[in-house]
C-alpha positions in Angstrom: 0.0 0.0 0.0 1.1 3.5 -0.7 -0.1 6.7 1.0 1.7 10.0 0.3 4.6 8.4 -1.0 4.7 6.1 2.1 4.9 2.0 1.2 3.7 -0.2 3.9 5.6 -4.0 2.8 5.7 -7.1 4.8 9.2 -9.8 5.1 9.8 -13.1 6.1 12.6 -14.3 7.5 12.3 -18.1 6.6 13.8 -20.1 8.8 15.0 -23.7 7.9 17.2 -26.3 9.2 19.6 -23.4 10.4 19.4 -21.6 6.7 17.3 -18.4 5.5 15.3 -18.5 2.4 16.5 -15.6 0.0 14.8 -14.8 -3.4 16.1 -13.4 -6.7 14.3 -10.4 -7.8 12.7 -10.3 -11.3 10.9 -6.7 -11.3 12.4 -4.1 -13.7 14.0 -1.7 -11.4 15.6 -4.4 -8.5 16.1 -6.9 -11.0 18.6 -9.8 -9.9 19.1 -8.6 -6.4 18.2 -10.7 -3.8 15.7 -10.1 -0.9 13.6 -11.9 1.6 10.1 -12.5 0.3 8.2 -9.3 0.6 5.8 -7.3 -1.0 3.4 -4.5 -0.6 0.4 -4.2 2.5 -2.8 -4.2 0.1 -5.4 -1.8 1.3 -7.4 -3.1 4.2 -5.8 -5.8 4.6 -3.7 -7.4 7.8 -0.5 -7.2 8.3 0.2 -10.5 9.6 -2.2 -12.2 6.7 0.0 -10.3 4.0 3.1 -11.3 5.4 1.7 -14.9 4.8 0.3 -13.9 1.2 3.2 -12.7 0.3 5.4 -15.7 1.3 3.3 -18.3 -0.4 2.9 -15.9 -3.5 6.9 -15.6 -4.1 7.9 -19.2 -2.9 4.9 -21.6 -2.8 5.3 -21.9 1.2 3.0 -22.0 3.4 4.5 -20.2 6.9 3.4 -20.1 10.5 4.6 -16.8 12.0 6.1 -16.6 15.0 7.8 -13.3 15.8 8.9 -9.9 14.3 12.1 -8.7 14.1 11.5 -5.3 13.9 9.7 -2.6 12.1 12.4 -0.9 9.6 11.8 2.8 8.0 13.9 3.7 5.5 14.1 5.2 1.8 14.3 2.8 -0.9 16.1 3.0 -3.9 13.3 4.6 -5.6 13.4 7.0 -3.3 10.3 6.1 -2.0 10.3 6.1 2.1 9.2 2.0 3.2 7.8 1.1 6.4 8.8 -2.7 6.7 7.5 -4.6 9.2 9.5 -8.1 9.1 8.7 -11.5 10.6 10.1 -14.8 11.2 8.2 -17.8 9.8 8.1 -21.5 10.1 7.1 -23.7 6.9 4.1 -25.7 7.7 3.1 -26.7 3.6 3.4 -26.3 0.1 6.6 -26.6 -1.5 9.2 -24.3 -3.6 7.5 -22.7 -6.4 8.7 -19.5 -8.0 6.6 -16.8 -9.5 8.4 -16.5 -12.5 7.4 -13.3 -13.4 8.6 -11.9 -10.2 11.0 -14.2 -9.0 14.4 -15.6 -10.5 16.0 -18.0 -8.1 16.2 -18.9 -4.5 18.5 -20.1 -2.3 19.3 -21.1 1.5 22.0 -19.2 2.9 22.8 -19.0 6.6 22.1 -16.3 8.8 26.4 -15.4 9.1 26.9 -16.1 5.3 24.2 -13.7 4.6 25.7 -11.1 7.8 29.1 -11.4 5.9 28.6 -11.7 2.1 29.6 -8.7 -0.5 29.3 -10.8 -3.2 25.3 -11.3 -3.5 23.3 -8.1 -4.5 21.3 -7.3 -1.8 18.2 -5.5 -1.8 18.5 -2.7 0.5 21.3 -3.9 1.9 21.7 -1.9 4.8 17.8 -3.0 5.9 18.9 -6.9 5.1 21.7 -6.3 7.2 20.1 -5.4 10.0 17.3 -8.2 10.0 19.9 -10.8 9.8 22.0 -8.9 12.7 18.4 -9.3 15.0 17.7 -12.8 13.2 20.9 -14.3 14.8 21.3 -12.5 17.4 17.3 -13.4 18.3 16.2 -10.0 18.8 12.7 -10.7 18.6 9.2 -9.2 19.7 5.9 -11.6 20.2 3.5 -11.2 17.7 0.9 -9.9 20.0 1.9 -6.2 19.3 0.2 -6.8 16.3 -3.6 -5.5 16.4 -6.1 -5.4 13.7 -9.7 -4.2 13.6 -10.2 -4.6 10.0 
């Protein structure tokens, strides 16, 4: 969702066997970097649920949420300023499946690789940066700060 040049986007921080799930970009202007899944709050719709849409729409997963890392304000490359509000989630079905029209390739990377890598093209690398930095270091809030009357 955008409001007065404002973007509200969800992230996932998949967790699995010790390694986080990181996509490959495929839209025009952040084409073949790589990002957690994440996409755009659609109006009137919950935060938590679109984290979740989101996740299964760019990798075929279904996830169980189970904390947020944070909520991250920053300007994007566009320029545009992006509130990010970024969970941790469990897979609990579905299996790898790319949107190929967004999406180019995924991969499992662990959290330190990630922390430490100049060779991938990050999306917003300073944000990426600093998830990882709370994923490992567990820097996590409960999920019940979230509220919705939508």
């Amino acid at each position: 969702m955008e409001q007065h040049g404002i973007v509200l986007v969800v992230s996932v921080s998949i967790l699995h066997k010790g390694k986080l799930l990181i996509i490959q970009e495929n839209k025009a202007s952040v084409r073949n970097t790589w990002n957690f899944p994440s996409g755009r709050v659609k109006y009137g719709e919950d935060i938590l649920d679109a984290a979740r849409r989101e996740t299964k729409e760019e990798t075929g997963y279904d996830v169980r949420l189970t904390a947020s890392t944070g909520v991250y304000n920053f300007r994007s490359s566009a320029g545009k300023q992006v509130v990010l509000f970024h969970f941790i989630g469990d897979i609990t079905g579905g299996s790898l499946q790319l949107d190929a029209e967004e999406i180019l390739d995924a991969k499992w990377v662990r959290p330190e690789e990630l922390s430490n890598s100049n060779a991938l093209n990050l999306r917003d690398r300073e944000v990426m940066m600093q998830i990882t930095d709370n994923v490992m270091s567990k820097k996590e809030y409960p999920l019940m700060i979230f509220h919705s009357k939508l």
